[in-house]
N, C-alpha and C positions, 0 to 999 in steps of 0.2 A: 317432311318426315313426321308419321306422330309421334307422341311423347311416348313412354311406355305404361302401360297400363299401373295402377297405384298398386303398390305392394300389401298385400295383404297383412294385416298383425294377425299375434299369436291371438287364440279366443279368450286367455285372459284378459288381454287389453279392452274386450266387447262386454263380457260378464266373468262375474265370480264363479259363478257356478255351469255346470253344461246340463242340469237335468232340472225339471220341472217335479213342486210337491204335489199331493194329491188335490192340495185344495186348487193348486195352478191350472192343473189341469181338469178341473171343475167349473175355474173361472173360464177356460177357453171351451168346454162344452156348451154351459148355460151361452156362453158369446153364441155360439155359432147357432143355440136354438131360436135365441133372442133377434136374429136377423131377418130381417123383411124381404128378403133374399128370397130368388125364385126356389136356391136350390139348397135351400137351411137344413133339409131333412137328409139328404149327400150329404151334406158338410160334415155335418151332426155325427152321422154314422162309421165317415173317413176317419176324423178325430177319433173317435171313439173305438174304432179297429186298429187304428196307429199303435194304440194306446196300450191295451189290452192284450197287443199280441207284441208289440216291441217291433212294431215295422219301422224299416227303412223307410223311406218316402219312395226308392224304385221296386218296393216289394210293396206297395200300396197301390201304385200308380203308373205307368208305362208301360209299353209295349213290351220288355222284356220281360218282367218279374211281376208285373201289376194283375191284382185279385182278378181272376176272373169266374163268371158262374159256375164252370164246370170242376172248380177246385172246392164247390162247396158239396156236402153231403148230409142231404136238407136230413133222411131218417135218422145215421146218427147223429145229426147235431156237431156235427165236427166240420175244417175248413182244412184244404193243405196252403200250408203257407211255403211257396219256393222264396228261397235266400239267394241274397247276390255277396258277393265280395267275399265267396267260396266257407261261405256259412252254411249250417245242416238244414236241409229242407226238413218238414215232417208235419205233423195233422195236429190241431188245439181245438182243443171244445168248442164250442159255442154257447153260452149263457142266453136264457129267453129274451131278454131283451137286446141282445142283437139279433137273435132269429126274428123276431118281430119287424124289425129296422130294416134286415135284407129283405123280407117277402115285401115289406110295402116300396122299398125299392125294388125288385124287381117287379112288382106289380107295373110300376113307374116307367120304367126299360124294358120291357119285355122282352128287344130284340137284339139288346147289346151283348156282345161277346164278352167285355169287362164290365165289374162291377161297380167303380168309379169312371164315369166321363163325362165329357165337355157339352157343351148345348148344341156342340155340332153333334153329338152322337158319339165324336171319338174318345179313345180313350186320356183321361185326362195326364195332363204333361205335369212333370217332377216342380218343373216352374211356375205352374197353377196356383199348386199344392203350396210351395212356399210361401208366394203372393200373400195366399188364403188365409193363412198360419198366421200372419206380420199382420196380418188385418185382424184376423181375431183379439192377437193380444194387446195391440192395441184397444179393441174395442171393449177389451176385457180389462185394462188400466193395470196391467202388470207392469211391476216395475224392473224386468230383465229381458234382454233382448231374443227374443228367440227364433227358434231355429225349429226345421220338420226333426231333425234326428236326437232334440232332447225329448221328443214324446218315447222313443224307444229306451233312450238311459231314464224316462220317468217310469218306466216299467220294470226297468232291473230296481232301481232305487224303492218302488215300492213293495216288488217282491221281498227282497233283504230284509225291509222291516215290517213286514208278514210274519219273517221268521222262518222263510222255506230255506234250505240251504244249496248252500252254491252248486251243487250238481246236478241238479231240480230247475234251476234257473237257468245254467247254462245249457241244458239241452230245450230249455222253451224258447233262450232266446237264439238258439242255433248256433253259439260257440265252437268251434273246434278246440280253440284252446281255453279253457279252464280260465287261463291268467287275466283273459277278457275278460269273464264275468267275476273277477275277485276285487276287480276295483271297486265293484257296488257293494262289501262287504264294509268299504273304508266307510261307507255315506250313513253306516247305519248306527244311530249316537243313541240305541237304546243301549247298547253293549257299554257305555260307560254310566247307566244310570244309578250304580248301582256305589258309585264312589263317592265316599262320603267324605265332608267339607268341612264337618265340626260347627263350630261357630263362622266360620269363617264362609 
């Protein structure tokens, strides 16, 4: 008989925190360009759309919710992004330099149906992705363990201290409920800059 599989802890027991700063997730872009890696230019761009738009890792990647070409729309510069875990789908810009990143990837795939996949062609697996992730911040000398789903809380965390507000945020990152995106309101410590200390 096996034993039963180890029981997970709570994710404070792993890290203090659940979302990446923006330098962190600067340190894991430069990782991923910095790699001798066949496919650094994918990596680069997965991160980097993770990031930007607050993906899930199964709204990244997989057969179900995973980017595919025909959600992009190269003339407006826009992308639809479908949500899982009964989050609001809807359409985010696109900035030059990921239009850039996806035409020289698709130059790259011409014929793939998705726009992250594996060397076999397919599209690539949630557990890739992880892998990938664990590798970068390592190779990036971070010192917190991460995870695919703190690039999405590194998105609410950096909107909040943009200064956009919470109802701006929760339809980018596909919220239903409001209460979701008000936790990233806690993370944002400009809102006590302004308390004064005295001498003390």
């Amino acid at each position: 008989m096996r034993p039963p599989p180890p029981t997970r802890l709570p994710n404070k027991h792993y890290r203090s925190r659940e979302y990446l700063t923006p330098s962190e997730v600067r340190s894991l872009l430069d990782a991923a360009l910095d790699r001798k890696a066949r496919y650094a230019h994918r990596d680069y761009t997965l991160m980097l759309m993770m990031f930007r738009h607050g993906l899930r890792v199964g709204e990244a990647v997989g057969a179900k919710c995973g980017l595919r070409w025909d959600a992009l729309m190269w003339k407006e510069r826009q992308i639809f992004i479908t949500r899982e875990k009964g989050s609001d789908s809807g359409v985010h810009p696109l900035r030059d330099d990921e239009l850039e990143l996806l035409k020289e990837l698709r130059e790259m795939l011409p014929d793939s149906k998705y726009i992250f996949v594996s060397e076999r062609g397919e599209v690539m697996s949630t557990d890739a992705v992880r892998k990938l992730i664990g590798r970068l911040a390592a190779q990036a000398g971070l010192d917190i363990k991460v995870h695919c789903h703190m690039m999405r809380h590194a998105c609410g965390y950096y909107l909040v201290n943009q200064g956009y507000n919470t109802r701006e945020i929760q339809d980018f990152l596909g919220h239903r409920d409001i209460k979701h995106t008000e936790k990233y309101t806690k993370l944002n410590a400009r809102r006590f800059l302004n308390f004064d200390w005295g001498d003390l």
